[in-house]
N, C-alpha and C positions, 0 to 999 in steps of 0.2 A: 398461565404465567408461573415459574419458577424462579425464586431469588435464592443466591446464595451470598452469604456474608464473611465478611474478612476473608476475600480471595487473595491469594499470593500473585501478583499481577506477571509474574514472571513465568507462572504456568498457562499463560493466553496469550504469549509472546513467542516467535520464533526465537529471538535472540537470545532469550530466556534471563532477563532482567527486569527487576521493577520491586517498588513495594505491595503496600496493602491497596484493596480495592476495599471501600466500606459495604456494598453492595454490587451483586451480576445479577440482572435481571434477564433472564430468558425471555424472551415478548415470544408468543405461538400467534396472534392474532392481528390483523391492523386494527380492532377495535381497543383490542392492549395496546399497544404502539401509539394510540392519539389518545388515551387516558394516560397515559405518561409525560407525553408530549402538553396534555393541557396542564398536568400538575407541576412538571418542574420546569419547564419553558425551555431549557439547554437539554439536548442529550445527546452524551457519546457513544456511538455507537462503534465497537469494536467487530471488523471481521473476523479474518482470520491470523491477526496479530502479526504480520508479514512484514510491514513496514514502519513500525511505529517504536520509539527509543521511549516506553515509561521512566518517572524519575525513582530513586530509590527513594524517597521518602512517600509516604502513603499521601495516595488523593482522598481529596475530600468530597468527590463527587463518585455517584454511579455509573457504572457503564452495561450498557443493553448489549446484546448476544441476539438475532435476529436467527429462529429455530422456525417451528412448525410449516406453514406456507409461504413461508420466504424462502422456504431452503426449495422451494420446488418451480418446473418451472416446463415449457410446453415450446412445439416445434410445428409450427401452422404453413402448410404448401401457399403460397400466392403464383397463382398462375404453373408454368410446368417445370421453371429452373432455379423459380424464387422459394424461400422460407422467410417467415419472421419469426426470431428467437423470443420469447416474451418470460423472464427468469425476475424471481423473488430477490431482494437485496442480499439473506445470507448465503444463495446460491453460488459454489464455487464454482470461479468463471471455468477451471480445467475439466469438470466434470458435463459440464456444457459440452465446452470444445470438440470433448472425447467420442461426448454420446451422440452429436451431430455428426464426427466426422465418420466413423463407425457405420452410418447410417447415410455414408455417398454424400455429408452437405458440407462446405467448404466456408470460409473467414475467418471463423473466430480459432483453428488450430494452430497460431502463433501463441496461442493462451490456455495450450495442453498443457504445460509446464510452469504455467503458471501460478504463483499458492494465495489465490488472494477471494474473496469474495466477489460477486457482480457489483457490490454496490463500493465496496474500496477501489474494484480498478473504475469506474464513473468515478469516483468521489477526485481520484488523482491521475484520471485521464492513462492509464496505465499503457504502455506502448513493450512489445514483444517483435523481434524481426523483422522491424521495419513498416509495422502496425500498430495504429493507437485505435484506444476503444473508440473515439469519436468517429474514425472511417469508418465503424459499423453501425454506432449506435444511428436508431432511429427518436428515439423521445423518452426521458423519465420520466417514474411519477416520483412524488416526495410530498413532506407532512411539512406544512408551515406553524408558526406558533401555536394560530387558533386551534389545530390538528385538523383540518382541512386538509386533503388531498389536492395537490396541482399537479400535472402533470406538460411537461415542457418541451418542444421538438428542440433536438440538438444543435441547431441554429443559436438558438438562445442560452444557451448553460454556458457559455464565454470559454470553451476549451482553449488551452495551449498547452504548450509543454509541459506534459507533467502538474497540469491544473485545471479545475476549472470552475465555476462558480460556487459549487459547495466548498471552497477554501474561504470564502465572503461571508458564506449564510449555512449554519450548521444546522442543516436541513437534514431528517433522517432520508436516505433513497429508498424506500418501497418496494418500486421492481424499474428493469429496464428493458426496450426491445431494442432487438437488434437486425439486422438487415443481412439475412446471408443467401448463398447459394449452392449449385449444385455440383460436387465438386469429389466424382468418383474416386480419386486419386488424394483424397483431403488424409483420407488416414495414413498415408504411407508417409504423407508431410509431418504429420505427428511424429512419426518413431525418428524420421530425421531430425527434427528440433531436439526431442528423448536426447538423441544419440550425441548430440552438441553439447546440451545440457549434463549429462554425464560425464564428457569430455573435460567439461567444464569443473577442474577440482577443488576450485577456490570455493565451492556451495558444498561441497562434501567433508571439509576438514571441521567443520563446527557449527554450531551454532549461529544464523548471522539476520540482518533486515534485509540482507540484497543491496542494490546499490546504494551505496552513503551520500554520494552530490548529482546533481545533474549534471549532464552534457553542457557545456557554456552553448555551442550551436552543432550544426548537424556534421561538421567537418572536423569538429573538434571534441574529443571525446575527456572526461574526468578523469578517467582510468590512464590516458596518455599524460596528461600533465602530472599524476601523480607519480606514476611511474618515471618518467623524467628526474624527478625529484629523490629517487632513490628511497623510496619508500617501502617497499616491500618486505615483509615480518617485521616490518616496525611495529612496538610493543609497548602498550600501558599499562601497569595493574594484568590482570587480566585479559584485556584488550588487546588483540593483533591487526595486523593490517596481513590479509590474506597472499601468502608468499604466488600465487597465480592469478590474484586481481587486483589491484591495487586500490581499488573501491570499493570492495569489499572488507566489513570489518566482524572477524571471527571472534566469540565469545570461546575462551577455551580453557573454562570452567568453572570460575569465577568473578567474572567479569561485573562489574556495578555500571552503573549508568552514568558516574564519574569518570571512569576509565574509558569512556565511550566517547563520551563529550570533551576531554582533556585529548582523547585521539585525535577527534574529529578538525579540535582546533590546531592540534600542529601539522595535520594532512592542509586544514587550508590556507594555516600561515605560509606554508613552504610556496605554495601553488602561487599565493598573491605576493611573497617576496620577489620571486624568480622571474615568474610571468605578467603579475599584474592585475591577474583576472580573478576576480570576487567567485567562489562556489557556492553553487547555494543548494541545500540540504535539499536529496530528492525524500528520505526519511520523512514521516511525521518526529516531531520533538514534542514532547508532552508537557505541561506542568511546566515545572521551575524551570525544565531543560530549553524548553523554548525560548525563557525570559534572557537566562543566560545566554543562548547563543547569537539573538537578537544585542544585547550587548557587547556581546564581542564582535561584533562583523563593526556597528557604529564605530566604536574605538579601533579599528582595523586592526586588530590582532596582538593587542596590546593587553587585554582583558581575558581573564584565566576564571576556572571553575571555583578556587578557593575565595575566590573575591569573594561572594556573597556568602 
């Protein structure tokens, strides 16, 4: 186990905002991981910092960095055309994807391009191309209070959109399997997602979390209402609204986590003036940011960052 103190929280962040972190604990072991879990009873467990908005004020809690055999993770034949994936929580799901599909095996290359760890895309049901993890996943394990392992088939971890039971119960994920196949042609799907993906210049102009709100439903997409709305290089502080996505929001160099949140709220005022329809944040919101934005959705858009 390695701890490092007074981390700048915006050096473990893609969008690269945040305050002080008092403590990062590396865990290398599960026998570390359940002596944390019995000593402080909450732990936040940070992947790879891809979708989560820190406040600029320092937390008062630790956050764990899951390293050593979590980062690792194994690829088992069932039968002649099946695999089962079985990958450590800080196992990056794209490095999965890549090394299976490389390797003739096909599912999870909608999550080549993906920047998030195994156990963030579980934790937020994470969907690429017209794929969410729970079409693949077979069963997690995770640490409950006591630090006991449980381990749950996908039936039961309550997925939806963009959620699923670990939004209830801030359970560390462990590891997860996954259920793939055989899939000669898997790698060539990779460089085509690549090649979208790079196409794709709203992720290239800066700093960003990736998508800011959910989809309301499958016919209706965030990015369309916003854009509707004439949104595009609309600018806070810091803060832009990405001129090629319009739910996308670019840190473009100084950006605070004010400027993020004071965006966020006039991206969904417009949406719920115009249209009607409540957004609700595909992002984690951290700390204060949460409290605040929880407030403002109540008061339907009436309620601003300076209030508090």
């Amino acid at each position: 186990m390695k701890i490092l103190e007074n981390v700048n929280f915006a050096k473990l962040t893609t969008i690269k905002t945040g305050g002080k972190i008092p403590k990062v604990i590396f865990c290398e072991q599960l026998e570390e991981l359940k002596m944390l879990q019995k000593k402080l009873g909450y732990i936040k467990i940070l992947g790879s910092g891809s979708n989560i908005i820190p406040p600029d004020s320092d937390i008062d809690f630790p956050i764990v960095k899951l390293t050593g055999i979590f980062n690792s993770y194994s690829i088992t034949p069932i039968g002649t055309d099946k695999f089962r994936v079985v990958a450590g929580g800080g196992t990056y799901i794209s490095k999965i994807a890549t090394t299976a599909a490389k390797n003739g095996i096909g599912g999870l290359e909608p999550f080549a391009t993906f920047p998030a760890s195994t156990g963030g895309a579980v934790f937020m049901n994470a969907g690429c191309y017209g794929t969410e993890i729970k079409d693949l996943l077979e069963w997690v394990e995770f640490l409950i209070e006591s630090g006991e392992t449980v381990r749950l088939e996908v039936d039961n971890l309550s997925f939806s959109y963009r959620k699923s039971i670990f939004h209830t119960k801030s359970y560390p994920i462990v590891k997860a399997c996954f259920k793939v196949y055989k899939d000669p042609k898997a790698y060539e799907k990779i460089n085509i997602y690549k090649m979208y993906r790079n196409n794709t210049k709203a992720y290239s102009q800066g700093p960003s979390a990736g998508s800011i709100f959910k989809n309301p439903s499958k016919d209706l997409s965030a990015g369309y209402l916003l854009d509707s709305c004439n949104l595009r290089g609309f600018k806070i502080g810091g803060a832009k609204i990405a001129e090629e996505h319009c739910n996308v929001i670019i840190n473009t160099g100084d950006a605070k986590a004010k400027d993020i949140i004071l965006l966020m709220q006039e991206m969904w005022r417009r949406v719920y003036e115009r249209f009607g329809i409540k957004l609700e944040p595909e992002v984690e919101l951290l700390g204060i940011n949460k409290d605040i934005w929880k407030a403002f959705v109540q008061d339907e858009g009436k309620y601003s960052y300076s209030c508090i």
